[in-house]
MARTI-590435 format. One record per residue: residue number from 0; x, y, z of N, C-alpha, C in turn. Coordinates in steps of 0.2 Angstrom, whole numbers, plus 2048, in hexadecimal, padded with zeros to 3 digits. Each point is the difference from the previous one (the first is absolute). Layout:
! residues N
PT_NUM_X_Y_Z_X_Y_Z_X_Y_Z .
...
//
This chain:
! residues 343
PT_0_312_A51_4A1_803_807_800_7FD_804_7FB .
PT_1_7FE_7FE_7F9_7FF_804_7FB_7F7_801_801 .
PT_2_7FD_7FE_804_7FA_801_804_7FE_804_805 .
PT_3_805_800_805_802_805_804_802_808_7FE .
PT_4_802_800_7FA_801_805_7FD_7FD_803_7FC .
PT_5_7FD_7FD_7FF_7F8_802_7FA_7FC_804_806 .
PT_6_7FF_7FB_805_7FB_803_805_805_808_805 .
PT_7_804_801_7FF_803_804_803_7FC_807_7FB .
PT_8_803_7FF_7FB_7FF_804_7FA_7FA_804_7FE .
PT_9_7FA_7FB_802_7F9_800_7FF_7FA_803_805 .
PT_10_806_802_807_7FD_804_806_7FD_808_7FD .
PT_11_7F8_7FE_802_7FF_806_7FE_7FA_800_7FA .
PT_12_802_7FA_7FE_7FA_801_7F7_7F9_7FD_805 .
PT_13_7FC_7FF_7FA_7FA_7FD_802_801_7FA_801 .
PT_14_7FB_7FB_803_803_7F9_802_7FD_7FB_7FA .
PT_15_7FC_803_7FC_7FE_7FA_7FC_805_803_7F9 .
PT_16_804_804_800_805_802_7FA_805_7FF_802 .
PT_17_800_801_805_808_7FC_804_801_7F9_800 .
PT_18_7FB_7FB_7FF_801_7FA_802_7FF_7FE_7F9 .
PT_19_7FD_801_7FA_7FF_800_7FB_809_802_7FC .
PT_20_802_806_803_809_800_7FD_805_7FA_805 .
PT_21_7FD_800_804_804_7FA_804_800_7F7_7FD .
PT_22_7F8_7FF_7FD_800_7FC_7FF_804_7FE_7F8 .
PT_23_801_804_7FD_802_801_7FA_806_7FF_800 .
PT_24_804_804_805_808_801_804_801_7F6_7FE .
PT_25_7FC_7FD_804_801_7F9_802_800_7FA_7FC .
PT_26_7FC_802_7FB_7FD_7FD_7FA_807_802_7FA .
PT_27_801_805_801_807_7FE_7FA_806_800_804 .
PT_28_801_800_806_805_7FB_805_800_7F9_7FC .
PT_29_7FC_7FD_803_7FD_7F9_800_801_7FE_7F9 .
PT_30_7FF_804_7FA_800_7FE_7F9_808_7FF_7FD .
PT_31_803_806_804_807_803_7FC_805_7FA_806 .
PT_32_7FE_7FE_803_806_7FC_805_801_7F8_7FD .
PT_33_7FB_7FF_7FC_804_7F8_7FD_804_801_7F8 .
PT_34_7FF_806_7FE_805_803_7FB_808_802_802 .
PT_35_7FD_804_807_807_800_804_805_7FC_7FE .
PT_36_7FC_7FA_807_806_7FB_802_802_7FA_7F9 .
PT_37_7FA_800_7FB_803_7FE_7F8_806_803_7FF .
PT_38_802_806_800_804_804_7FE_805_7FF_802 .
PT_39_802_800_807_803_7FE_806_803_7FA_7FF .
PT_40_7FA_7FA_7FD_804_7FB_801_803_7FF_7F6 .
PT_41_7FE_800_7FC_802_801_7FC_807_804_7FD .
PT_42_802_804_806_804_803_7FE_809_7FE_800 .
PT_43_803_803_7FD_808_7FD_7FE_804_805_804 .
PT_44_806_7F9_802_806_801_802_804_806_800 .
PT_45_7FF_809_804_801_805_7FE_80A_800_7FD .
PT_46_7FF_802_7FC_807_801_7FB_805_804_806 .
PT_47_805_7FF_7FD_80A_805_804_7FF_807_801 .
PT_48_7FA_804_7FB_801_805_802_7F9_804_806 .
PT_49_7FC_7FA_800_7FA_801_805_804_803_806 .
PT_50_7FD_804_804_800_802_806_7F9_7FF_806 .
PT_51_7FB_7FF_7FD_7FA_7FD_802_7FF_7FE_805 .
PT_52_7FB_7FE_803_7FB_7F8_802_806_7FE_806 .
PT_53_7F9_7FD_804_803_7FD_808_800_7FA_802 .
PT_54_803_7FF_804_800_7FA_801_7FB_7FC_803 .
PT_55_7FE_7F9_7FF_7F9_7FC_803_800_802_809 .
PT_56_7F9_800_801_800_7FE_809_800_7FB_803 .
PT_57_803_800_805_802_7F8_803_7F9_7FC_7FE .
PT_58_7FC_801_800_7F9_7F9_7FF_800_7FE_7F8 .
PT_59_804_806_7FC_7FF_7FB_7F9_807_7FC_801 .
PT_60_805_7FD_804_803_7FD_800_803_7FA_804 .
PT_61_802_7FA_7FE_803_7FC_805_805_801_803 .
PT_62_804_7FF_804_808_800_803_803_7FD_7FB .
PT_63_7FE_7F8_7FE_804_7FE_7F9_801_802_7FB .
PT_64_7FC_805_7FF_7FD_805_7FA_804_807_800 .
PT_65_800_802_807_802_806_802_807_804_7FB .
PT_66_805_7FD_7FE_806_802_7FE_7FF_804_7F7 .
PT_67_7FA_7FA_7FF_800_806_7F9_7FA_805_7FF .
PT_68_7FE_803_808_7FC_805_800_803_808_800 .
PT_69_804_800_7FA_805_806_7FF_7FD_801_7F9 .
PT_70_803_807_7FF_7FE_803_7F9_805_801_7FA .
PT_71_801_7FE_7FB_804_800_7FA_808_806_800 .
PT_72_803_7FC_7FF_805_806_7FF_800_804_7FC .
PT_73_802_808_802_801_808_7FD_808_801_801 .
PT_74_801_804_7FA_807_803_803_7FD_807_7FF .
PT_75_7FA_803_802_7FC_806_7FF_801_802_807 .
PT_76_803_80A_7FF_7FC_801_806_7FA_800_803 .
PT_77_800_805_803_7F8_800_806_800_805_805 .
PT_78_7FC_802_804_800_804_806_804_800_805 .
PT_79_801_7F8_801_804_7FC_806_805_802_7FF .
PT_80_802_7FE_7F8_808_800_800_803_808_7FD .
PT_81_7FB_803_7FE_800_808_800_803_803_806 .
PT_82_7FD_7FF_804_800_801_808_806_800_802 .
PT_83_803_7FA_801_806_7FC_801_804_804_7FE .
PT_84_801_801_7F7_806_804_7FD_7FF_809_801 .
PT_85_7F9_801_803_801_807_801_803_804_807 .
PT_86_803_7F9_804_803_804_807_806_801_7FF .
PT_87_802_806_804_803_806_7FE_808_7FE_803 .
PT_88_804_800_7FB_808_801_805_801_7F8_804 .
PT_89_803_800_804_802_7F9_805_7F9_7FC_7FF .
PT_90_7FB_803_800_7FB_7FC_803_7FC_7FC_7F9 .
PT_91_803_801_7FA_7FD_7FE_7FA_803_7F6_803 .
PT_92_7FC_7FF_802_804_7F8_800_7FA_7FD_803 .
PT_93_7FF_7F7_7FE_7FB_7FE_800_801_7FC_809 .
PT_94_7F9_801_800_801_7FE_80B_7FE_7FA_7FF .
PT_95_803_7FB_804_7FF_7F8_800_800_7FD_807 .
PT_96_7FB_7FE_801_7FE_7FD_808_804_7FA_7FC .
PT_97_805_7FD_805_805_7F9_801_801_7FF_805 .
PT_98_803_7F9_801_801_7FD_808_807_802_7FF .
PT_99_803_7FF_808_80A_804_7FC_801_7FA_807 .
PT_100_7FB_7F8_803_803_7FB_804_7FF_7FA_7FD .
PT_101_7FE_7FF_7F9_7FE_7FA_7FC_809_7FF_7FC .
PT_102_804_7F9_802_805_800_7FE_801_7FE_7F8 .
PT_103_802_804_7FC_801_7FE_7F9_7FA_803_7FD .
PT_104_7FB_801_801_7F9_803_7FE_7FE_809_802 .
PT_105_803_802_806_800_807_7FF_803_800_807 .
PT_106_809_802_802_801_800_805_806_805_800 .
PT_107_800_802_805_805_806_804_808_7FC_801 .
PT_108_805_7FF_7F9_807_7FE_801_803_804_806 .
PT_109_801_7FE_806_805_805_802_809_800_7FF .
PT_110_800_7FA_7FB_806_800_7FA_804_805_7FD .
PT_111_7F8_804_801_800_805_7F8_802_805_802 .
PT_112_803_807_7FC_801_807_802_7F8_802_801 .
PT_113_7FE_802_805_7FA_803_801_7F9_7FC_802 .
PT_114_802_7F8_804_7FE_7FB_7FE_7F9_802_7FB .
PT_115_803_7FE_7FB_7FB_801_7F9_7FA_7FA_802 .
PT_116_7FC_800_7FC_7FA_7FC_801_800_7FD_7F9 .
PT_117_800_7F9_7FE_801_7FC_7FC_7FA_7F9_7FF .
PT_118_804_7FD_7FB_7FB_7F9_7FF_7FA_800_7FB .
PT_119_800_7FA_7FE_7F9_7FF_7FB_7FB_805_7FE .
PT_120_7FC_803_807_7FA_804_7FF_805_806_7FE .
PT_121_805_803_802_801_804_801_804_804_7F8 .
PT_122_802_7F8_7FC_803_803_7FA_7FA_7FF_7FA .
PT_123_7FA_7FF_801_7F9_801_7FC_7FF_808_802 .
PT_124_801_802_808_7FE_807_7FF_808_804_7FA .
PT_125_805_801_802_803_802_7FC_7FE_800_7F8 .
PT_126_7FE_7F9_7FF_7FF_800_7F8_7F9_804_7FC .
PT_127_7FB_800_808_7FC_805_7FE_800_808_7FF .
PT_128_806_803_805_804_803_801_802_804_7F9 .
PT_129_803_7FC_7FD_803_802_7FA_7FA_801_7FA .
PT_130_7FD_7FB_801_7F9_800_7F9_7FD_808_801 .
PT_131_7FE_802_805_7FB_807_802_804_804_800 .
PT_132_805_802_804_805_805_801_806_802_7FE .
PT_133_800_7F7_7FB_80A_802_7FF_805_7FF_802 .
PT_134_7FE_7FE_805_806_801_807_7FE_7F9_805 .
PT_135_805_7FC_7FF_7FC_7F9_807_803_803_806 .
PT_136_804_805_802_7FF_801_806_7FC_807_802 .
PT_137_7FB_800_7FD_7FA_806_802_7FB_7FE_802 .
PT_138_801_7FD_806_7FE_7FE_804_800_800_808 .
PT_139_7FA_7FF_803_7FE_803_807_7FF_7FB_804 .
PT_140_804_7FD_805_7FD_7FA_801_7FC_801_809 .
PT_141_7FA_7FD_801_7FF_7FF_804_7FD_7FA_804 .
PT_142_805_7FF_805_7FD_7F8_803_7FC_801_803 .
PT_143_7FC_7FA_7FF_7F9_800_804_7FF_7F9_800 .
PT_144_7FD_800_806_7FE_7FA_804_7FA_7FB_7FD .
PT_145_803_7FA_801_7F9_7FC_7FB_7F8_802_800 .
PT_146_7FE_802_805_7F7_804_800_801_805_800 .
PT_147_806_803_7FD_7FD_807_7FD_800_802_7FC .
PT_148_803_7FA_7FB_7FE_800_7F9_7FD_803_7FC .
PT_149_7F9_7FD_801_7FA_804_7FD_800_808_801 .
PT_150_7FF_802_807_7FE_805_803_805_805_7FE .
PT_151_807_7FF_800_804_802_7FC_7FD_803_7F7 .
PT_152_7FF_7FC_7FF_7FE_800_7F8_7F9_807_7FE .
PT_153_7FB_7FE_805_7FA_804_800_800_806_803 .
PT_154_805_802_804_802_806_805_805_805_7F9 .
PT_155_7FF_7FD_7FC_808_804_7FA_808_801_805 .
PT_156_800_7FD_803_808_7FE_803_806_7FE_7FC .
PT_157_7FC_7FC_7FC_807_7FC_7FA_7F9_802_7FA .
PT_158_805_7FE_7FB_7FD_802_7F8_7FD_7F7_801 .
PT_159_805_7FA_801_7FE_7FA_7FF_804_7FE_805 .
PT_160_7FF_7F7_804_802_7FC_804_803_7F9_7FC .
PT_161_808_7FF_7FF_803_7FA_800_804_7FD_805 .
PT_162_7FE_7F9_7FF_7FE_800_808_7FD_7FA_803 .
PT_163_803_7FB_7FA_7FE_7F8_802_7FA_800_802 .
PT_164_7FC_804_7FE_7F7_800_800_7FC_7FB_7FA .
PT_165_7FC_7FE_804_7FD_7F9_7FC_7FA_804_7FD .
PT_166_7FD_7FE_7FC_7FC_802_7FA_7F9_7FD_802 .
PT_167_7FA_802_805_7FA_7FD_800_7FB_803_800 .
PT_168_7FA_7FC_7FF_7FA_804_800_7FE_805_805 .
PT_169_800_7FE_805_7FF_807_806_804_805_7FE .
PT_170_806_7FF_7FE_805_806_800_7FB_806_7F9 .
PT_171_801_7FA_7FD_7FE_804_7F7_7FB_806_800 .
PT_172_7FC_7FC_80A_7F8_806_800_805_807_801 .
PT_173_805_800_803_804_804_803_805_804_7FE .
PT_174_805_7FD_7FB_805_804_7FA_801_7FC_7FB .
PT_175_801_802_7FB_802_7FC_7F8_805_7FF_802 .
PT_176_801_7F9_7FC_809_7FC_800_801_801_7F7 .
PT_177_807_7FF_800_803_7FD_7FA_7FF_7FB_800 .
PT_178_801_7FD_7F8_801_7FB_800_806_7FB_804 .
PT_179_7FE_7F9_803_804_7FD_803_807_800_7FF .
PT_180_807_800_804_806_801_7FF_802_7FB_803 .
PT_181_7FF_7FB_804_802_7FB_803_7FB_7FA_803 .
PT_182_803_7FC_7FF_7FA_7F9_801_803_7FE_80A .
PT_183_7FD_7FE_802_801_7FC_807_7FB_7FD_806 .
PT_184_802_7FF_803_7F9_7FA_806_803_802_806 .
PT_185_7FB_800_805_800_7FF_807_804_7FA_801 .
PT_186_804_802_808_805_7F8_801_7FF_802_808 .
PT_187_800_7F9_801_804_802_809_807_7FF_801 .
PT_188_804_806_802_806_7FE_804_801_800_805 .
PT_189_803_7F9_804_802_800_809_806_7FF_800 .
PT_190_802_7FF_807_806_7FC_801_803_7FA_7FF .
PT_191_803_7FE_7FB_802_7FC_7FE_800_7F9_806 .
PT_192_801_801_804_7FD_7FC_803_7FA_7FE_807 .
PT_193_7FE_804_7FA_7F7_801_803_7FA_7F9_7FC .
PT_194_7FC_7FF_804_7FD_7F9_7FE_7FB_801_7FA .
PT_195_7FE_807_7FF_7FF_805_7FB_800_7FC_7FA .
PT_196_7FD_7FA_7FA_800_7FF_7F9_800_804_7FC .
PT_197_7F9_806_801_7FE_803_7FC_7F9_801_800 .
PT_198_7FD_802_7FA_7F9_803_801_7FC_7FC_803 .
PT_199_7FF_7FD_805_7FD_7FB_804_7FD_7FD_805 .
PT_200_7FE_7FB_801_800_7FE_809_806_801_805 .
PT_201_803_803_7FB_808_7FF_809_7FF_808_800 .
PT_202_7FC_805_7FC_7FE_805_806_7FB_801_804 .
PT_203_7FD_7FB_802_7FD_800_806_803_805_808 .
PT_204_7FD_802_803_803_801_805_807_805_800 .
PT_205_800_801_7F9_806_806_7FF_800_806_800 .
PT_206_802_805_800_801_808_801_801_800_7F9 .
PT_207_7FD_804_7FC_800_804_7F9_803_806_7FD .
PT_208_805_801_7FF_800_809_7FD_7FF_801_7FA .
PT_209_7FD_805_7FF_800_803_7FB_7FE_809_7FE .
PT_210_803_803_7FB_7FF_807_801_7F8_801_800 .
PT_211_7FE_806_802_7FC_803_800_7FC_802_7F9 .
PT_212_7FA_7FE_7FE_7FF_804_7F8_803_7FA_7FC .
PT_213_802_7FB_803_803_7FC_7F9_7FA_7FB_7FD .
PT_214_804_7FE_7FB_7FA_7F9_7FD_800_7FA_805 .
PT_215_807_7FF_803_804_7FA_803_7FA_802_806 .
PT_216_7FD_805_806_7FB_7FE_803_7FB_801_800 .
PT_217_7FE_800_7F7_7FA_801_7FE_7FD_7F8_7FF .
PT_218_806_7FD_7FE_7FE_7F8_7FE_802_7FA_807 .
PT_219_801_803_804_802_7FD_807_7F8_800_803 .
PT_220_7FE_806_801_7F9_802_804_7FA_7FB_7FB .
PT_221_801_802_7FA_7F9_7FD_7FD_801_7F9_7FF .
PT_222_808_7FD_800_7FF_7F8_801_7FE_7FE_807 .
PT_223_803_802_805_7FF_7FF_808_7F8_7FE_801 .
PT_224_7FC_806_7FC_7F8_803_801_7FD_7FB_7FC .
PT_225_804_7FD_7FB_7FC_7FA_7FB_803_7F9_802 .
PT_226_804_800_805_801_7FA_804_807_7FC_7FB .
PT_227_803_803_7FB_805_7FC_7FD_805_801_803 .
PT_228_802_805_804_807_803_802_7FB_7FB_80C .
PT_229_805_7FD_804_7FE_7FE_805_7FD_809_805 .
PT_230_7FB_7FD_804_7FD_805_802_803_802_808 .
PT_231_805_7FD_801_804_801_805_808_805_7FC .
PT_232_7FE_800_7FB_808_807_7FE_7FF_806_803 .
PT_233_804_803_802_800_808_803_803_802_7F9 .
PT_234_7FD_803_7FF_801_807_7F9_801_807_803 .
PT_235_7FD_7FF_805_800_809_805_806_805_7FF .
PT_236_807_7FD_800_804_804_7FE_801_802_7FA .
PT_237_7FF_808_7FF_801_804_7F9_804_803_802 .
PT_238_806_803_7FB_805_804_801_7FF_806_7FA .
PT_239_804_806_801_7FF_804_7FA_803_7FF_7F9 .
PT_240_805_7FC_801_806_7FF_7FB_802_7F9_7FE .
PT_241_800_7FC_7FF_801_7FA_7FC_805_7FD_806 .
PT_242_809_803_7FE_804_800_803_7FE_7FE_809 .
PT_243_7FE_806_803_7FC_7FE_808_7FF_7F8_800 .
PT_244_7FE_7FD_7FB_7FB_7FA_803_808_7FC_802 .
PT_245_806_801_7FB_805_7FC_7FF_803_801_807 .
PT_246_800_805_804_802_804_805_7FC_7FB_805 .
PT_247_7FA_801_802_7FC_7FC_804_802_7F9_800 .
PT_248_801_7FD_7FA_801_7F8_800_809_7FE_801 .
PT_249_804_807_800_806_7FE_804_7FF_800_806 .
PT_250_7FC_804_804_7FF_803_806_7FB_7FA_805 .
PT_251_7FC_7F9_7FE_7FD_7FD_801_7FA_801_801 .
PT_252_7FE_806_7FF_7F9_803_801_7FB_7FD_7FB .
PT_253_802_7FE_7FB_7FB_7FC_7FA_804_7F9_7FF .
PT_254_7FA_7FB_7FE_805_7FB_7FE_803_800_7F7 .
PT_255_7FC_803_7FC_800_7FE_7FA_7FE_808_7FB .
PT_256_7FF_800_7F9_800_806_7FE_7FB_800_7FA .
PT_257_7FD_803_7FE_7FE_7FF_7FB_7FF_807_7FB .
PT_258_803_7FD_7F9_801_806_7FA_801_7FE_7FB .
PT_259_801_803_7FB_800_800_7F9_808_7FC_801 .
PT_260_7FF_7FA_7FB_807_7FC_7FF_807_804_7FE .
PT_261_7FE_805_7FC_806_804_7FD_802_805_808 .
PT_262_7FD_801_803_802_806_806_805_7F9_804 .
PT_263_7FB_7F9_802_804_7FC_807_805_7FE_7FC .
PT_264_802_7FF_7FB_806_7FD_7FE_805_804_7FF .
PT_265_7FE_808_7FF_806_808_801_802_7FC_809 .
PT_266_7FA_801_804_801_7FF_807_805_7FB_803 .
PT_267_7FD_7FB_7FD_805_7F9_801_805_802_800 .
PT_268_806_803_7FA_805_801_7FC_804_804_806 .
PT_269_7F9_805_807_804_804_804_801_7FD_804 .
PT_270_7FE_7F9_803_7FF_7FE_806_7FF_7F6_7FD .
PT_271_808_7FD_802_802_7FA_7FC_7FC_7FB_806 .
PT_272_7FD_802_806_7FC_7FC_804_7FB_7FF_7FD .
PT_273_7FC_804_7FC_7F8_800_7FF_800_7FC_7F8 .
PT_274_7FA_7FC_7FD_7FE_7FE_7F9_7FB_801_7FF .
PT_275_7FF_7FF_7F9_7FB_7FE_7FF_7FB_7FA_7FF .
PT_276_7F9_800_803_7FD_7FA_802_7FB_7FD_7FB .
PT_277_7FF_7FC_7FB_7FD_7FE_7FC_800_804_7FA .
PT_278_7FA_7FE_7FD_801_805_7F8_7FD_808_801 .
PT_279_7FD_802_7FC_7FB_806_7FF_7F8_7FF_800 .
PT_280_7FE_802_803_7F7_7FE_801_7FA_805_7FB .
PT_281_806_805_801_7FB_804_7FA_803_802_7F7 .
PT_282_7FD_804_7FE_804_803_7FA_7FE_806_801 .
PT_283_806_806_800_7FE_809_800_806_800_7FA .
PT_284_7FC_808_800_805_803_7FB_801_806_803 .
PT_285_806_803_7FF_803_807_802_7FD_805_7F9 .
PT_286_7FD_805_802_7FF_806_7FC_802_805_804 .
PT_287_801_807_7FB_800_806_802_7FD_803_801 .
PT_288_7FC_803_806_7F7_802_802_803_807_7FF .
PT_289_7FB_803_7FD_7FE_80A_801_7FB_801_800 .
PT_290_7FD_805_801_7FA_804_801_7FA_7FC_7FA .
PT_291_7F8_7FF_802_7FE_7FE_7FA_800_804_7FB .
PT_292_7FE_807_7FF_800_803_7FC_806_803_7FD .
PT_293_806_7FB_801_807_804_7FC_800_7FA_7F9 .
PT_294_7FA_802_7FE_800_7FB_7F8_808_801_7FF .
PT_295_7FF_805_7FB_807_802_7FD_807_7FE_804 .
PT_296_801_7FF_804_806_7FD_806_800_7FB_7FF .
PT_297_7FA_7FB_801_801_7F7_7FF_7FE_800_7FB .
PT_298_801_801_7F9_800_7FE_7F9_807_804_7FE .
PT_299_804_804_806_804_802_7FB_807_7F8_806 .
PT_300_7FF_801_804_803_7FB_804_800_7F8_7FD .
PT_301_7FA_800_7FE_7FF_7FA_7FD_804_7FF_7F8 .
PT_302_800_805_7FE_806_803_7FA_805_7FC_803 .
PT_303_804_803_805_806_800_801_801_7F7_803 .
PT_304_7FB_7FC_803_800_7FA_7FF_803_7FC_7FA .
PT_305_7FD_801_7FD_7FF_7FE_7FA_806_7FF_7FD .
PT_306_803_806_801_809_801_7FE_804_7FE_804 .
PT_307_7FE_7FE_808_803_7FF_805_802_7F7_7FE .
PT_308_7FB_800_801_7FF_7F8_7FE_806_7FD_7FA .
PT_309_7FE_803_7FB_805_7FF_7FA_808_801_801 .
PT_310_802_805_804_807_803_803_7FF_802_807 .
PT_311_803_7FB_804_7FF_803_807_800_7FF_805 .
PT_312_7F8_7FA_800_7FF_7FC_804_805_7FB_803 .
PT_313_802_7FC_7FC_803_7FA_800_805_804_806 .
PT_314_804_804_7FC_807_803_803_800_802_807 .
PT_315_7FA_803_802_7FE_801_805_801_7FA_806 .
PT_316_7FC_7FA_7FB_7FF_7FA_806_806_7FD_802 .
PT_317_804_7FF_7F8_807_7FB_802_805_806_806 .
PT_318_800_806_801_801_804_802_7FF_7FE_808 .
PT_319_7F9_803_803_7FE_7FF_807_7FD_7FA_803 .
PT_320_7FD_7FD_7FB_7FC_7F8_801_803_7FA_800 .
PT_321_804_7FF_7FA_803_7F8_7FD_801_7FE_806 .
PT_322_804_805_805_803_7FC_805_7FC_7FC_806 .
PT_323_7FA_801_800_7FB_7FE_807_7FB_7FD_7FB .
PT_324_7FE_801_7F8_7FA_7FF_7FD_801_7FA_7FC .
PT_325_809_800_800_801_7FB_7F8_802_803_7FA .
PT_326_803_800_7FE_802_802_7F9_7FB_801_7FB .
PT_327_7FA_7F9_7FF_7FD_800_7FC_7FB_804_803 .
PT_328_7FD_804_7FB_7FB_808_802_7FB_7FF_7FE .
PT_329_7FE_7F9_7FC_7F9_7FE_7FF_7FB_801_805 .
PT_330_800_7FB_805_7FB_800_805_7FD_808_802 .
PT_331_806_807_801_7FF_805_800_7FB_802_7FB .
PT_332_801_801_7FB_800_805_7FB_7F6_7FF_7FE .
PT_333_7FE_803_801_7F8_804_800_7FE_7FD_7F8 .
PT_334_7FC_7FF_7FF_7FB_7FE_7F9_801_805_7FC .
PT_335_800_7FF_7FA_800_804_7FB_7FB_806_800 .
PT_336_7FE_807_803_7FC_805_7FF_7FA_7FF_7FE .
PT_337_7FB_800_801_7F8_7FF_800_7FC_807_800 .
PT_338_7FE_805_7FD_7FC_806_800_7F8_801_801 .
PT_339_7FE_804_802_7F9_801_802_7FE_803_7F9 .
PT_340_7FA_7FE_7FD_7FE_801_7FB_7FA_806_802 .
PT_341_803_808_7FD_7FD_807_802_7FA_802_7FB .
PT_342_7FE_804_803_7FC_806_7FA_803_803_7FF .
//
């Protein structure tokens, strides 16, 4: 790149003074870049008030890794969150891609005056809500379907997506997340009296669903392809929406489901036919993905974790979860915060 640029610049001079500044261009490239990356790596954990520094790209990390590829908490503003408090009248409110058919986790009560949209994800957006603007109901919510997550996010549609999204390297090339807010694993759920165990040989010859864009068909395909998962599974069916698949495996159209344990066990809770089948196959974490360059956003969000965690969380869980999770919110609850170490 910085070659291409030289030579762009140097149209026109003579060619033995041009390659002569060209090579010189290359020679302190070459000299000045292992001072760089000393620098780089040398460098500390940027402090509450940084607004700075981005996040790594998918290939500096693992999936196992993936959850503490986030940036240090700020309760500082920023451009982002400038932006946010500079819209005018009704419209000063922060816009948030959520599901409104995940039960307990972001869902459309039609109980409620106005069937309100509630649940787990949905009371972390309010508490962000209040930290930025003051006001937890300053808020704009719009559902969006599980592949449109991202694209959501890079189109400037929502400010950020909560939204039972899992935290991985692919994605990371694509939006910054917060620090993880919720721990959970892929599960299979069928019909209870389906001959179905679990992640295993009894899906042979089974119908698969799974939403579209999720991790759950991302780990289905690539074990199928590496021979762990039987190579007689039909995986073919994707749905837009998590809930769908639930629909399909009333409907007999799929035998079995596969998602994030904390989503099949909301599921379950809606439909006393269906369980869950064996344990959890993987480990994900739940973060809140925005834009990569909303430093200021995910250092200020990552703030309000912090305080979330301390007063909040818990309440949250005994709240919408205990009842399908367990009371005990161990298993849930996401590792202690891990930061990327900036310039």
């Amino acid at each position: 790149m910085y070659a291409a640029r030289a030579r762009a610049s140097l149209r026109g001079w003579g060619g033995v003074g041009a390659m002569a500044v060209l090579c010189a261009l290359a020679l302190a490239f070459v000299l000045l870049l292992p001072r760089t990356q000393a620098a780089q790596e040398g460098a500390v954990t940027a402090g509450p008030g940084t607004a700075n520094g981005t996040q790594a790209r998918a290939g500096d990390c693992k999936d196992s890794e993936a959850q503490k590829q986030t940036l240090s908490p700020s309760g500082a503003d920023g451009p982002t969150i400038d932006a946010i408090k500079s819209r005018a009248g009704a419209k000063r409110k922060l816009v948030v891609g959520v599901d409104q058919n995940s039960y307990h986790w972001g869902y459309r009560n039609p109980n409620t005056k106005g069937a309100e949209l509630e649940g787990f994800d949905i009371d972390l957006v309010h508490r962000i809500a209040q930290d930025i603007l003051g006001d937890p109901a300053a808020v704009q919510f719009k559902a969006i379907p599980t592949s449109q997550r991202i694209p959501a996010i890079q189109d400037g549609r929502v400010d950020m997506v909560v939204r039972t999204m899992t935290i991985t390297c692919q994605r990371l090339d694509e939006v910054a997340f917060s620090a993880p807010y919720f721990k959970t694993g892929q599960q299979v759920l069928a019909p209870k009296s389906s001959s179905v165990t679990g992640y295993d040989k009894t899906l042979a010859h089974k119908r698969i669903c799974t939403a579209s864009g999720s991790t759950a068909y991302s780990k289905l395909k690539a074990d199928r392809d590496g021979g762990t998962l039987p190579a007689s599974t039909d995986i073919s069916t994707t749905v837009p929406n998590q809930l769908d698949c639930l629909v399909r495996l009333q409907l007999g159209e799929v035998d079995a489901v596969v998602t994030d344990g904390a989503l099949a066990a909301s599921q379950a809770a809606q439909d006393p036919t269906v369980e869950l089948k064996g344990e959890a196959f993987t480990t994900e974490y739940y973060g809140v993905a925005m834009k990569k360059d909303a430093t200021d956003l995910v250092r200020r969000v990552n703030r309000v974790l912090v305080d979330y965690r301390a007063s909040g969380w818990q309440a949250s869980y005994d709240r919408w979860l205990s009842a399908t999770l367990g009371t005990d919110a161990g298993p849930s609850k996401p590792p202690a915060p891990q930061y990327l170490r900036t310039s």
